[in-house]
C-alpha positions as CSV (number, residue, x, y, z in Angstrom):
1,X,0.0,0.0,0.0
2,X,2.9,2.0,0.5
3,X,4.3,1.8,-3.1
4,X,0.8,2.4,-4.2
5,X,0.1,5.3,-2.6
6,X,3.1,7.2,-3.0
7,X,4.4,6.0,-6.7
8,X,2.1,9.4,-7.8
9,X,4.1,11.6,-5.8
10,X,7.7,9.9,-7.0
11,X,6.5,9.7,-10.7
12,X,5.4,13.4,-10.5
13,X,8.7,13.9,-9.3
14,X,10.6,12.2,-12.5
15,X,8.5,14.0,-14.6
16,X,9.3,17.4,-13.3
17,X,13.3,16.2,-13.1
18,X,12.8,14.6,-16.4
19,X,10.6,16.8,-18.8
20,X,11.0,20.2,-17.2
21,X,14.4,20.6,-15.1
22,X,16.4,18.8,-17.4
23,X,15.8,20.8,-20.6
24,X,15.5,24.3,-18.8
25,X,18.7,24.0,-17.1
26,X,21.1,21.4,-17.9
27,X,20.8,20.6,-21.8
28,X,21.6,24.8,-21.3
29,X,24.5,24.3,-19.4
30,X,22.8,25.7,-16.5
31,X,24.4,23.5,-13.9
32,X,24.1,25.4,-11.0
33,X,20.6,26.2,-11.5
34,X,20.0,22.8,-12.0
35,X,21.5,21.5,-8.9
36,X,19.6,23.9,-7.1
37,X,16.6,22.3,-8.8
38,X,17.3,18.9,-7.7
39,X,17.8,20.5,-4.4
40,X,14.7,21.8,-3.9
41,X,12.7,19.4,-5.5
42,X,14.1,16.8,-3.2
43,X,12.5,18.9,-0.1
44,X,9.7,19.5,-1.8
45,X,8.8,15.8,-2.8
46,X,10.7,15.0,0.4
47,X,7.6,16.2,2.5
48,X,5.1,15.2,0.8
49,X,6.0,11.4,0.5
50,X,6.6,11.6,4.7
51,X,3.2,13.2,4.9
52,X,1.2,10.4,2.6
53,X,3.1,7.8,4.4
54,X,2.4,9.0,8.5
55,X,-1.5,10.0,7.4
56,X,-2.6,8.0,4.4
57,X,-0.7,4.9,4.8
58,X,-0.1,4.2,8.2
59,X,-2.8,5.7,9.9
60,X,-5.1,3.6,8.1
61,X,-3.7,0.6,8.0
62,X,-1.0,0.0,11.0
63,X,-1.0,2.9,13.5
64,X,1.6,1.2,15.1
65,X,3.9,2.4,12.5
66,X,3.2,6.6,12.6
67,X,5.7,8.9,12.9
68,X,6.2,10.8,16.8
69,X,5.7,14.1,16.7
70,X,8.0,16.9,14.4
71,X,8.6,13.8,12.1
72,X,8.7,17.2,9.2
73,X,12.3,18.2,10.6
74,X,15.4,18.8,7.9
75,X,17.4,15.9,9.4
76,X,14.1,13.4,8.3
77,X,13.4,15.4,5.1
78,X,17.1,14.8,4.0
79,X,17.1,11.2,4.7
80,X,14.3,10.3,3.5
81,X,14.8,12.2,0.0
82,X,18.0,11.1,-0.4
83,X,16.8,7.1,0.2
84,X,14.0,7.3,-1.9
85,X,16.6,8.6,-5.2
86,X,17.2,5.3,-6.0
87,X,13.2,5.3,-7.1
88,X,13.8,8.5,-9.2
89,X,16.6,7.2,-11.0
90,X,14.9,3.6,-11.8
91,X,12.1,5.7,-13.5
92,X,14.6,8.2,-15.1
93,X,16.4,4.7,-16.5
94,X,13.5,4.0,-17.7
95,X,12.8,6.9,-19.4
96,X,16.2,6.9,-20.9
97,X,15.9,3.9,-21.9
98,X,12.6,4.2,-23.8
99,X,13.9,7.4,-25.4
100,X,17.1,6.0,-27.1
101,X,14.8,3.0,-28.4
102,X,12.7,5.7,-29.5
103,X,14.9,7.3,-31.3
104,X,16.6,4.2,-32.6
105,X,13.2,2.8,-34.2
106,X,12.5,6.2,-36.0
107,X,16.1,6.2,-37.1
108,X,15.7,3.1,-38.7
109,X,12.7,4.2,-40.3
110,X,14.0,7.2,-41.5
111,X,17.0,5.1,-43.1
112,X,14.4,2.0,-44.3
113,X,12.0,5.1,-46.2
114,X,15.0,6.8,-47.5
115,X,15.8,3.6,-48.7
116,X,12.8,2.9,-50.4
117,X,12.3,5.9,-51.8
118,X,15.5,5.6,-53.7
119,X,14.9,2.2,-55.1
120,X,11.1,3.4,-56.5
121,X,13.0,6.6,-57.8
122,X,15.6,3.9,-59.5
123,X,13.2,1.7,-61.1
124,X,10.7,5.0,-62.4
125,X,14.4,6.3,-64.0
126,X,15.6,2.6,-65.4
127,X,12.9,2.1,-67.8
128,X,13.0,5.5,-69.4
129,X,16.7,4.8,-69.8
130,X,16.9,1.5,-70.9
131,X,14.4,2.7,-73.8
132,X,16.2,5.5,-74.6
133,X,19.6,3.1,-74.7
134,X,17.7,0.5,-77.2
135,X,16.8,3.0,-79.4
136,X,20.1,4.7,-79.7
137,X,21.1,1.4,-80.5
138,X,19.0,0.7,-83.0
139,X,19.5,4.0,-84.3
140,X,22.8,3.1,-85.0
141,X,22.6,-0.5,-85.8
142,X,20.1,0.3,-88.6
143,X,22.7,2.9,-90.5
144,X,25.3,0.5,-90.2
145,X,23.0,-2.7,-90.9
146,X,19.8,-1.9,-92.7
147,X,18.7,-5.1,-93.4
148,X,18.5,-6.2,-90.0
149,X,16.4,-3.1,-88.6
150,X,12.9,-4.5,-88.7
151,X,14.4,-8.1,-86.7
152,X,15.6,-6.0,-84.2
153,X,12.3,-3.5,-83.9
154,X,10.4,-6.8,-83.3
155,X,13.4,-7.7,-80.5
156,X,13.1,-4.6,-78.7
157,X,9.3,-4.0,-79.1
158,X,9.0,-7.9,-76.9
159,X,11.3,-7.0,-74.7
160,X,9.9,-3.7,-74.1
161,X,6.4,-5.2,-73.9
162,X,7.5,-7.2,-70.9
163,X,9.4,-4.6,-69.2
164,X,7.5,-1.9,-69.1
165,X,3.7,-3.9,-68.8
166,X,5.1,-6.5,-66.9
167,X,7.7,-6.3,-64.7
168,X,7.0,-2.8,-63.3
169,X,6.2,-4.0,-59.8
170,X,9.1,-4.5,-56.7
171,X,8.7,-8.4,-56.7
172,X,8.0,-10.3,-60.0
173,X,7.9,-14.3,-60.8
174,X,11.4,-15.9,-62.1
175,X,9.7,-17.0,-65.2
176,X,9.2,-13.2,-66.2
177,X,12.5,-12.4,-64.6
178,X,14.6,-14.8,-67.1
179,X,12.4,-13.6,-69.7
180,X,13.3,-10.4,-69.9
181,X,17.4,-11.0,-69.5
182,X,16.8,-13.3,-72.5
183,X,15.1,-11.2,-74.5
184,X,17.6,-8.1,-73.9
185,X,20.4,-10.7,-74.2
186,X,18.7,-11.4,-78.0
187,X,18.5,-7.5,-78.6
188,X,22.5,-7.1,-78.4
189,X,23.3,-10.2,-80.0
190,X,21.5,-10.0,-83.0
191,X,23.4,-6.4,-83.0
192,X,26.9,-7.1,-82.8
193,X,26.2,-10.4,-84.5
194,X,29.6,-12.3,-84.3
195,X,31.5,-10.0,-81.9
196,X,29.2,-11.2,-79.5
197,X,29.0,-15.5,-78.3
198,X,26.1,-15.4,-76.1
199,X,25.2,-18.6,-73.5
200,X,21.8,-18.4,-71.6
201,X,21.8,-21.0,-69.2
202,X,18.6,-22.3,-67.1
203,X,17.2,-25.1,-64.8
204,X,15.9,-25.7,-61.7
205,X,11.7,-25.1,-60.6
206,X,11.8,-21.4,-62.0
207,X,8.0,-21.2,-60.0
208,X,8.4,-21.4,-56.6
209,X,10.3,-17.8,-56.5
210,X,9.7,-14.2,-56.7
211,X,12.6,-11.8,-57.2
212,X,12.9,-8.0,-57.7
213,X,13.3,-7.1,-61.5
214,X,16.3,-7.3,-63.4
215,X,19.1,-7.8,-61.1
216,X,21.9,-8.9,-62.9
217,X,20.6,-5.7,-66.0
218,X,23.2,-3.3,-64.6
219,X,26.2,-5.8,-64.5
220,X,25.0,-7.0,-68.1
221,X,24.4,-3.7,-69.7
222,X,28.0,-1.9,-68.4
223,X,29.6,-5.0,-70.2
224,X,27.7,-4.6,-73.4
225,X,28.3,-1.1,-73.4
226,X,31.8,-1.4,-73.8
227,X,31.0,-4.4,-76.6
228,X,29.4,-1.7,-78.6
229,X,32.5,0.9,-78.0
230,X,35.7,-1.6,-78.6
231,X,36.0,-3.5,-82.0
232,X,36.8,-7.2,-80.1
233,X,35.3,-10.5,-80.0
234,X,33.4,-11.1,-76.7
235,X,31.6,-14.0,-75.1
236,X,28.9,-14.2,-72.3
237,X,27.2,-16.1,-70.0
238,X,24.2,-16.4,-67.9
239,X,23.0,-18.7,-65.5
240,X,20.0,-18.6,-63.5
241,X,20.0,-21.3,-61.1
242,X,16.7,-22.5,-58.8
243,X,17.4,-25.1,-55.9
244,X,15.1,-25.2,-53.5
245,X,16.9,-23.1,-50.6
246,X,19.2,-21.2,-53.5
247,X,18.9,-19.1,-56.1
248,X,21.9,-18.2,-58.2
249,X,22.2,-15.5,-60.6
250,X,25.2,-15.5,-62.5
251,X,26.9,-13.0,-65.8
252,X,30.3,-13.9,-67.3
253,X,32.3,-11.6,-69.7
254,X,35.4,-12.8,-71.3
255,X,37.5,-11.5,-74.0
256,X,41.2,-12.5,-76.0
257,X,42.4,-9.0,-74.7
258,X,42.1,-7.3,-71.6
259,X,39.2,-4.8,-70.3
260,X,38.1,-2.6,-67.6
261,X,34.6,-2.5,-67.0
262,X,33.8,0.7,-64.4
263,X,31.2,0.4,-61.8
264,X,28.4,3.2,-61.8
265,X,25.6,3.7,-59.3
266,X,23.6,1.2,-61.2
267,X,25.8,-1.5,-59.3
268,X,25.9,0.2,-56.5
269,X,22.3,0.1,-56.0
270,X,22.3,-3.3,-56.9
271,X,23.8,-3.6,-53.5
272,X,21.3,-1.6,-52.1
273,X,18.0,-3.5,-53.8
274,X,19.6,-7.1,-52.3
275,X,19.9,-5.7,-48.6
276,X,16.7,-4.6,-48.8
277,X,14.7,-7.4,-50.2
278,X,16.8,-10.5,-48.9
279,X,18.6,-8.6,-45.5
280,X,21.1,-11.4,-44.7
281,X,19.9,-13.9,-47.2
282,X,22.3,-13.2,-49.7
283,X,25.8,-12.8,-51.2
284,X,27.4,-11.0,-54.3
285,X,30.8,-11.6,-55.9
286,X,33.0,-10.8,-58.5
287,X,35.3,-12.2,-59.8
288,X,37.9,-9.9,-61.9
289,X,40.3,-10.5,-64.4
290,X,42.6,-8.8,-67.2
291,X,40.3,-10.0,-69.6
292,X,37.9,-11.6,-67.5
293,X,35.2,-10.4,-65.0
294,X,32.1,-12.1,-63.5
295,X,29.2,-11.0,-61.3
296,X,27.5,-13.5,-58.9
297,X,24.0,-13.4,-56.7
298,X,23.4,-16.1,-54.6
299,X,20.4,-16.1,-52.5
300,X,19.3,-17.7,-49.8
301,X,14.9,-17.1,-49.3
């Protein structure tokens, strides 16, 4: 009864330490001032915790236990305010505690929207740019080749089909996913015709998963990039790979003669889109050589 009837006057007392002392006086640098506070708040509370313990407390429910008379003297007040701190600072703790979780949850919030918003922001900017890349191409593929312009029209109009209807959304099924690398990987081949030995490579139950769109396009399109720029010979491979517990995506590029392919924020937000769909369920390597390089994404559902 005596916690019960006297936790108002200690939580009123944390509150006032907690919500009004604190930031008038010593998140100002006002350390005196606050001291003083502390001081007199002590008194104050001090007295008013003795006086609900000798009249509501014990002389209602063991008389036995009262205070003699001039219980209110300075020596009693000090004592007793000074014993009952360790209350106050188990509800400041508390308070302290709460806040930094507080602030940690909306700090991860803050990060996991940011985050978010980047990667809609990423895949409302990659379509309008992987159009505008095709048609350059084809641009220039149809002044160089005109008899294969209307092949590679049809090319591009599938694949554009698919990746603007189709695989708009965060999430889409494997099927679709392997679809659409194929069908880009058809675009570029049947444009650089033998400079370019493409392998597609499937298997596995394609069904079961659901994975954000066009992972591996980033790692793909720097390397064809530099296909279209440098008059060598190159050869590629892709393998998509569905176990039942893995999921491998994998993008080879190998030439007779050394390259340098440079990263751009399209790979780096490659990073970003894995952490934030499979947090901990996946890993990405590369592999890098003169004239060698290959990009790996293994998950883990």
């Amino acid at each position: 009864m005596y916690y019960l009837l006297t936790l108002p006057v200690f939580v009123t007392h944390t509150y006032l330490i907690a919500y009004w002392l604190l930031p008038r006086t010593f998140f100002k640098g006002r350390y005196l001032l606050f001291a003083a506070g502390i001081f007199v708040l002590l008194i104050v509370f001090s007295v008013i915790e003795l006086v609900v313990s000798n009249y509501l407390v014990f002389w209602l429910f063991d008389k036995s236990r009262m205070f003699a008379p001039g219980f209110l003297n300075l020596k009693n007040i000090v004592i007793s305010g000074v014993g009952n701190h360790y209350i106050i600072l188990v509800f400041l703790a508390i308070k302290a505690g709460s806040s930094w979780y507080r602030a940690e949850y909306q700090k991860e919030e803050l990060l996991r929207s940011k985050l978010e918003t980047e990667l809609e922001i990423y895949r409302y900017q990659l379509q309008p740019r992987i159009v505008l890349e095709l048609i350059e191409e084809l641009e220039v593929q149809s002044l160089k080749k005109e008899e294969t312009a209307p092949e590679m029209i049809i090319n591009i109009s599938n694949f554009l089909n698919r990746f603007l209807y189709e695989g708009k959304e965060e999430l889409i099924p494997l099927e679709l996913e392997v679809k659409l690398l194929e069908e880009f990987m058809t675009i570029h081949n049947h444009a650089l015709g033998e400079r370019l030995k493409s392998n597609f490579i499937v298997s596995g139950n394609l069904k079961s998963y659901v994975v954000p769109p066009l992972l591996l396009l980033p790692f793909i399109n720097s390397a064809i990039k530099m296909a279209y720029e440098c008059n060598e010979t190159y050869e590629s491979t892709v393998i998509i790979k569905a176990e039942r517990k893995y999921l491998l995506f994998s993008f080879t590029f190998w030439c007779d003669n050394s390259f340098t392919i440079a990263d751009n924020e399209d790979n780096k937000i490659t990073y970003r889109r894995l952490n934030y769909n499979f947090p901990g369920k996946h890993r990405l390597v590369e592999n890098i050589d003169d004239n060698f390089r290959e990009f790996s994404i293994e998950i883990y559902p």
